[in-house]
Phi, psi and omega in degrees: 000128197290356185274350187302325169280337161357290237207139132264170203257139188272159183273138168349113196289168202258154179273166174050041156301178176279352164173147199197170208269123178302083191265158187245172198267131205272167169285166173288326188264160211236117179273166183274161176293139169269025173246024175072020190262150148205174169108001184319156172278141181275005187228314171251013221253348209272141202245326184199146200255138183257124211221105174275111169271086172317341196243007167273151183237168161221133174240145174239153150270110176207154192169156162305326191264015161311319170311295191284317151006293201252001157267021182268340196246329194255142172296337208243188153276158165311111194291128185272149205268154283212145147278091117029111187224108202066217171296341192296167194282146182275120178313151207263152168234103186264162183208161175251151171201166180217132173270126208242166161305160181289008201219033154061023164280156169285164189234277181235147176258136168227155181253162190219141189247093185290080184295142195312161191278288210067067160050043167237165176303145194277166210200121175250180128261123155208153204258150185206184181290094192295010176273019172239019202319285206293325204293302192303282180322328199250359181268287201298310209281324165307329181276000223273301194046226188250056165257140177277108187198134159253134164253175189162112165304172174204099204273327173302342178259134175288149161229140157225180169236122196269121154249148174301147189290283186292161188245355132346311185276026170267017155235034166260198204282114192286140142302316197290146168259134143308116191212150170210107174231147163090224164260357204234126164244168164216123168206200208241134189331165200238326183304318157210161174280359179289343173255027164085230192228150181241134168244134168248108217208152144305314199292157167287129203285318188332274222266037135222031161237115149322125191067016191250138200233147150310136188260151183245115216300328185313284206313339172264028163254333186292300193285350201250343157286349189264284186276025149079051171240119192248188207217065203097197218256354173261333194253295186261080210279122146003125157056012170247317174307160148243148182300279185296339162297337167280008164040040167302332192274333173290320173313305198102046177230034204187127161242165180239037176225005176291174188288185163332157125216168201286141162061041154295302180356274175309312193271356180295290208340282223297317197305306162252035146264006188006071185232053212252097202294325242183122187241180148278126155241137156298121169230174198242092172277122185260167187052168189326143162241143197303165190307304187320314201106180162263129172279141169317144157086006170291146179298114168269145169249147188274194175282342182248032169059014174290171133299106205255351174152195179215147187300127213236310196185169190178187184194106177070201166310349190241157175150211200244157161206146175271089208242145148325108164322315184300322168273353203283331160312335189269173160313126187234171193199159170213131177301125160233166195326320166317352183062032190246193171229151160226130146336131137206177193237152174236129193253126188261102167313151194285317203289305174335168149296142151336277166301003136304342178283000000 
């Protein structure tokens, strides 16, 4: 199987953590490991949780003129293709990025994948949000003009997200090769190393992750609100997000010496007044939550009832709010219909800059 190069083999998750990704029973089949162990046990033996992300798209872009195309559009650069070690296929390269408005909001967030050439027109993937699937296609196709590009979904391929079975261990030393063969790549999340490795395959992702056990989707959602990384059209609503307030610049997801792109202005301007009063913050909701949930857009309040920001998407106890740098130390709160309160804490991932903290 040409994904069989794909992957080396992980090491054993250590047993009896303190708290680890809810796994479900893996298929038997198995690539072999490349350092000659197999044969892992299938129930404590799993190295890593495998997550199918169902509500991810993929569109690819290719044509000669795809490169400059899509730096016309993207905050960021282009993820550069990989060196080549040897006969092997040259490692796959991901980038983050967001195509933003003429008044400089976010549209959309994309991870952007650059697939090997082979003396062919250069060519991306890039993953979104699939309710914006149509939206996006119809983004591109406006800016497209008399370029030589194709745009084109490519609905056979699957994403998943690959994580260390405990997730303390996502920013240690990874076992996954960076690879693009085939039908399938794997490399690694572009946005932090706390969120692991991303695949992309036709195949069912079980069985070309060594060790790799189904993840059960809350939890990686879960796990992905706890380190303030946020995701789609719920986190980043069309034309409301700002970019650098969305810690698009921590992501690796914004340069700031690249050439024009659409709704540049605005985030260089704010960028080198280096003033961003308002973040995306991980917060915690404490004590019962309404039958209801928390509403998007809801008001946080400080104890005295200033206003400190607003509640932007979550799961459960956990999630994101767009808060006042200033508040986020004191007691906060959110009214909910009930005429009650929740409680909630605000958290700085150990992964941010220093000087944010």
């Amino acid at each position: 199987m040409a994904a069989a190069a794909l992957l080396r083999g992980a090491a054993p998750g250590r047993g009896g953590p303190a708290w680890c990704w809810l796994l479900r029973a893996a298929p038997r089949r198995r690539l072999a490991h490349g350092s000659g162990r197999h044969g892992d046990d299938p129930v404590s033996g799993a190295a890593w949780a495998c997550f199918p992300l169902g509500e991810r798209a993929l569109v690819r872009v290719r044509g000669p003129d795809s490169a400059p195309f899509l730096l016309g559009l993207l905050t960021n650069e282009l993820p550069l293709p990989g060196p080549a070690a040897g006969a092997a296929p040259p490692p796959a390269r991901a980038g983050y990025a967001h195509f933003l408005n003429v008044q400089g909001r976010t549209l959309y967030d994309v991870l952007l994948y650059r697939l090997p050439e082979h003396d062919e027109a250069p060519a991306f993937l890039l993953e979104c949000d699939r309710a914006v699937l149509g939206a996006l296609q119809t983004h591109l196709a406006l800016y497209k003009i008399r370029r030589k590009v194709t745009v084109e979904p490519r609905p056979e391929l699957r994403v998943w997200a690959v994580l260390p079975r405990t997730p303390e261990e996502a920013g240690g030393a990874a076992p996954l090769r960076e690879q693009a063969e085939g039908a399938t790549i794997l490399t690694r999340d572009p946005r932090t190393a706390r969120m692991g490795w991303r695949l992309l395959t036709q195949d069912e992702g079980l069985a070309l992750v060594p060790g790799g056990r189904l993840g059960d989707l809350q939890d990686y959602h879960r796990y992905r609100y706890q380190q303030g990384v946020p995701e789609g059209i719920h986190d980043l609503p069309p034309g409301v997000a700002l970019p650098l307030e969305s810690n698009l610049a921590f992501m690796n997801g914004v340069s700031f010496t690249k050439g024009c792109y659409v709704g540049q202005e605005l985030t260089a301007r704010t960028h080198h007044m280096g003033v961003i009063r308002k973040r995306l913050f991980p917060v915690r909701l404490l004590g019962p939550l309404p039958a209801c949930g928390i509403s998007p857009g809801a008001s946080v309040l400080t104890a005295s009832g200033q206003a400190a920001g607003k509640y932007r998407a979550g799961h459960g106890d956990v999630g994101l709010a767009l808060l006042r740098s200033e508040h986020i130390k004191g007691p906060l709160h959110i009214r909910t219909a009930e005429s009650g309160q929740v409680a909630l804490t605000v958290t700085v991932p150990d992964w941010w800059p220093t000087t944010t903290k």
